[in-house]
N, C-alpha and C positions, 0 to 999 in steps of 0.2 A: 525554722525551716526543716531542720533534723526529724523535729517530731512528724512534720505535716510528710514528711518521705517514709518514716516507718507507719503511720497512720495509712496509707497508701499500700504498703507492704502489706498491712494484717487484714487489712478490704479485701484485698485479693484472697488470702486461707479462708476467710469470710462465704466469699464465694465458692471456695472448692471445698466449701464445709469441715477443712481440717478441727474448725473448735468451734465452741457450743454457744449459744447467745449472750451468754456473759461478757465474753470480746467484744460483741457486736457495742454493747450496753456501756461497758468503759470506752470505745472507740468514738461515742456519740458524749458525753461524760468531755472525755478531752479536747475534743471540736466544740464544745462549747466554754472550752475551758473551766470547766469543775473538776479541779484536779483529785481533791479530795474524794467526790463519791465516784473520776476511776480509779481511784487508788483502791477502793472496796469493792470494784468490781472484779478488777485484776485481781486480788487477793484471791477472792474465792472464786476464779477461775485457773489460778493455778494450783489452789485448793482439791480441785476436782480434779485436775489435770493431773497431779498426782496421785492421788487417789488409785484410777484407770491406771496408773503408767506409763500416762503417757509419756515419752522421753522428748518428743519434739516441741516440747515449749518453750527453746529461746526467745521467740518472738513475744510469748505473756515477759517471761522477765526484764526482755529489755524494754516492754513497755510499763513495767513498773519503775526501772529506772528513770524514764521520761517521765514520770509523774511526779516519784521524788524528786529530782532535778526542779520542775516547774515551781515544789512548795517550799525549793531551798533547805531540803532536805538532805544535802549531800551526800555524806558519809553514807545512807541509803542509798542512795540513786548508785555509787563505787560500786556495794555488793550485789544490787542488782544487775548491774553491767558485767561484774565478774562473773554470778551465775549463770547468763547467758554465752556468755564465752567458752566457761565448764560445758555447755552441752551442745558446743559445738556448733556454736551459731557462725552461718560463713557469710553474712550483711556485714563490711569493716564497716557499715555505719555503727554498731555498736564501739568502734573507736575511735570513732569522732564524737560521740554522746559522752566519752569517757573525757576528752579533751574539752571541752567544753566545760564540765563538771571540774575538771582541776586547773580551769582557767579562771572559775568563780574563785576555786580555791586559793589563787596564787601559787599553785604548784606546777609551774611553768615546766620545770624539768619532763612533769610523767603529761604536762599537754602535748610537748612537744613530741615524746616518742610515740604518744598515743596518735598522734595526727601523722606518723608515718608511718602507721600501721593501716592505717586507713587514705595512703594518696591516693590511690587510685579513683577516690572520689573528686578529688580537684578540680577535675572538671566538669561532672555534672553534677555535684550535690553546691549548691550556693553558700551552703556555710562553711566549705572548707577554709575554702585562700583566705576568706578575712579573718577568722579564729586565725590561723596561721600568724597572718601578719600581724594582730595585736598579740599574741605569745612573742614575736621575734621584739617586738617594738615593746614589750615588758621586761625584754632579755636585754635589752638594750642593742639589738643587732640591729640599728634602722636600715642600714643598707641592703643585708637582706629581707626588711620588710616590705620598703620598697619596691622592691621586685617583685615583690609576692602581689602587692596592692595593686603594681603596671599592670600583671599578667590579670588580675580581677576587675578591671578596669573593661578590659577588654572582653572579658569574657561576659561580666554580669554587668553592664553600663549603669544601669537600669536599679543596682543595687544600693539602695542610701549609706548602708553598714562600710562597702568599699568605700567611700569617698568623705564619710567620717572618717574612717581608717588610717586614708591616706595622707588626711589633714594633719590627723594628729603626729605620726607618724615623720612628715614634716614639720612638726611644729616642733619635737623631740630634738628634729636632728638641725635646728633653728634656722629653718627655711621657709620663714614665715610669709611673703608675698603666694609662694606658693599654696603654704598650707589655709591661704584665704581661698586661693581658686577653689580647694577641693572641700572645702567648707560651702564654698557658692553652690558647689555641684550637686552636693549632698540636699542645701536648701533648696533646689530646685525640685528634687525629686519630694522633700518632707518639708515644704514651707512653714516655717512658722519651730522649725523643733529648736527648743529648747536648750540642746545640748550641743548642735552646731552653731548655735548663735553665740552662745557662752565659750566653746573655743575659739571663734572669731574673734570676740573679743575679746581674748587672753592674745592670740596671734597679734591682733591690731594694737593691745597693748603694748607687744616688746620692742612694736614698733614706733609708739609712741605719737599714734594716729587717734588724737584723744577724741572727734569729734564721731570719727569713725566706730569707736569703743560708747561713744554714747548711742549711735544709733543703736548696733547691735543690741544694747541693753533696754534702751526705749520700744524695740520691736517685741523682746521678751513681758517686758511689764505690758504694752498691751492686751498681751492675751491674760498673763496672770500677774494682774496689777499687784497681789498680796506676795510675789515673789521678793523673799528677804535678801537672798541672796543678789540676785540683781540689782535691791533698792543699794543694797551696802555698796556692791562695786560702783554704782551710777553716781555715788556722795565721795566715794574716793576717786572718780576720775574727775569730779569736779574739785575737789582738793588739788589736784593733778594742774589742773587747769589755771589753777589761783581764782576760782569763782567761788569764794570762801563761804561766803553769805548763803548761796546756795546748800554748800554743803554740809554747813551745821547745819538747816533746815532739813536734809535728810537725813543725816544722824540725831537729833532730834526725836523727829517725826519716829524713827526706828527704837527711840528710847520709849516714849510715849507707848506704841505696841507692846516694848518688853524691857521693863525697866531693870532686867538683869540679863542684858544681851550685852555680855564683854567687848567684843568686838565693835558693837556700835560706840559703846562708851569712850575705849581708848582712839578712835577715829576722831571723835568730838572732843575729849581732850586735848589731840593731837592739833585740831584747828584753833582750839582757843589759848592754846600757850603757845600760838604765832609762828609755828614752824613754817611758813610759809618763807619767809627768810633764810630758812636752814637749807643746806647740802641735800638732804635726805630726802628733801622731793624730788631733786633729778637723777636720786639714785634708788627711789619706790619699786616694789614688783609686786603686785595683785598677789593676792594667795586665795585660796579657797574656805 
């Protein structure tokens, strides 16, 4: 969303001719997502740009940063966020690019400052509040993520990232009935994703709603039936279950694919030396 607001921004210099067809050529480049040939466009357009002298090319640098940024280029994307701030770029989108970048990083501290240097986007740029709330919900502040997520709730209904956010968020702070709603919510808006079905059923997990935890998992192997990850948790909630027989068939079945997959093996161990009888199934917790 960050990119597609300064992509917007440099349309406009575009237009008032401020720089040369090279922008135009990496602007098209990252709309299509080939990060890589605008990375070579931007280069030598701010190659040229200095060159001339020009002094007004924040907007090239921080669209180099968005590019590094895209190819998980970090530690780039930093210094080109920094250079465009050296020349006086007054878009705080460039500190919300910068939060963002040190949210990949785990460097929650300079997300956080960076993203209040930049509120005043809060309310109309859409990737604020939820960066926000997953920094605060990394920091362990759920309660003020919360707030962050209500307030994005409202503002952007419509946004999947909120209502992931808020799930997890809830799920953090184990208020799990809830954090199914805003799992549900999320599905509605991105049916079928992956990544809110797999917190559902972590959620449905702690609550020990196993049938429920099988759907979740059944709806993901639908679309990517070769998902390992799914298969493993669907043969440990059927362990869960005491539907034993089942489950060494899907740890099996996962040895068979990869007969040096740890985790399937100690799961199959686990059912064949009859823990089923043991404590430590009604004291199990899914791990990833």
């Amino acid at each position: 969303m960050n990119t597609i607001n300064l992509i917007d921004k440099a349309q406009t210099l575009i237009v008032e001719e401020q720089f040369d067809a090279l922008l135009k050529q990496g602007l098209s480049f990252m709309q299509a997502g080939k990060w890589a040939c605008a990375l070579t466009a931007i280069n030598e357009g701010l190659h040229r740009a200095e060159k001339t002298n020009e002094r007004d090319n924040a907007t090239w640098w921080h669209l180099k940063g968005e590019a590094h940024h895209n190819l998980e280029q970090f530690d780039e994307a930093l210094l080109a966020f920094e250079k465009a701030i050296e020349f006086g770029f007054d878009d705080k989108a460039v500190f919300l690019s910068q939060a963002l970048v040190f949210s990949r990083l785990k460097q929650y501290d300079n997300a956080l400052a960076a993203l209040k240097k930049s509120e005043k986007l809060k309310h109309s740029n859409p990737d604020w509040l939820p960066t926000m709330g997953a920094v605060l919900v990394s920091m362990k502040r759920e309660r003020e993520a919360l707030i962050v997520y209500e307030e994005a709730a409202q503002l952007f209904p419509e946004d999947y990232r909120v209502w992931l956010g808020m799930g997890n968020c809830l799920r953090h702070n184990k208020q799990f009935e809830s954090a199914i709603k805003s799992y549900d919510q999320a599905l509605k808006i991105k049916p079928g994703s992956r990544f809110a079905l797999l917190m559902k059923f972590y959620a449905h997990s702690m609550l020990r709603e196993f049938e429920k935890c099988l759907s979740c998992l059944d709806n993901i192997l639908r679309k990517s039936p070769d998902d390992i990850d799914a298969r493993r948790f669907r043969g440990d909630t059927l362990w869960m279950m005491e539907r034993d027989d089942e489950a060494l068939q899907v740890f099996s079945h996962l040895l068979e694919l990869n007969p040096e997959d740890e985790k399937a093996m100690k799961s199959k161990e686990r059912v064949l030396d009859g823990l089923c009888e043991d404590p430590s199934r009604n004291q199990y917790r899914f791990c990833s």
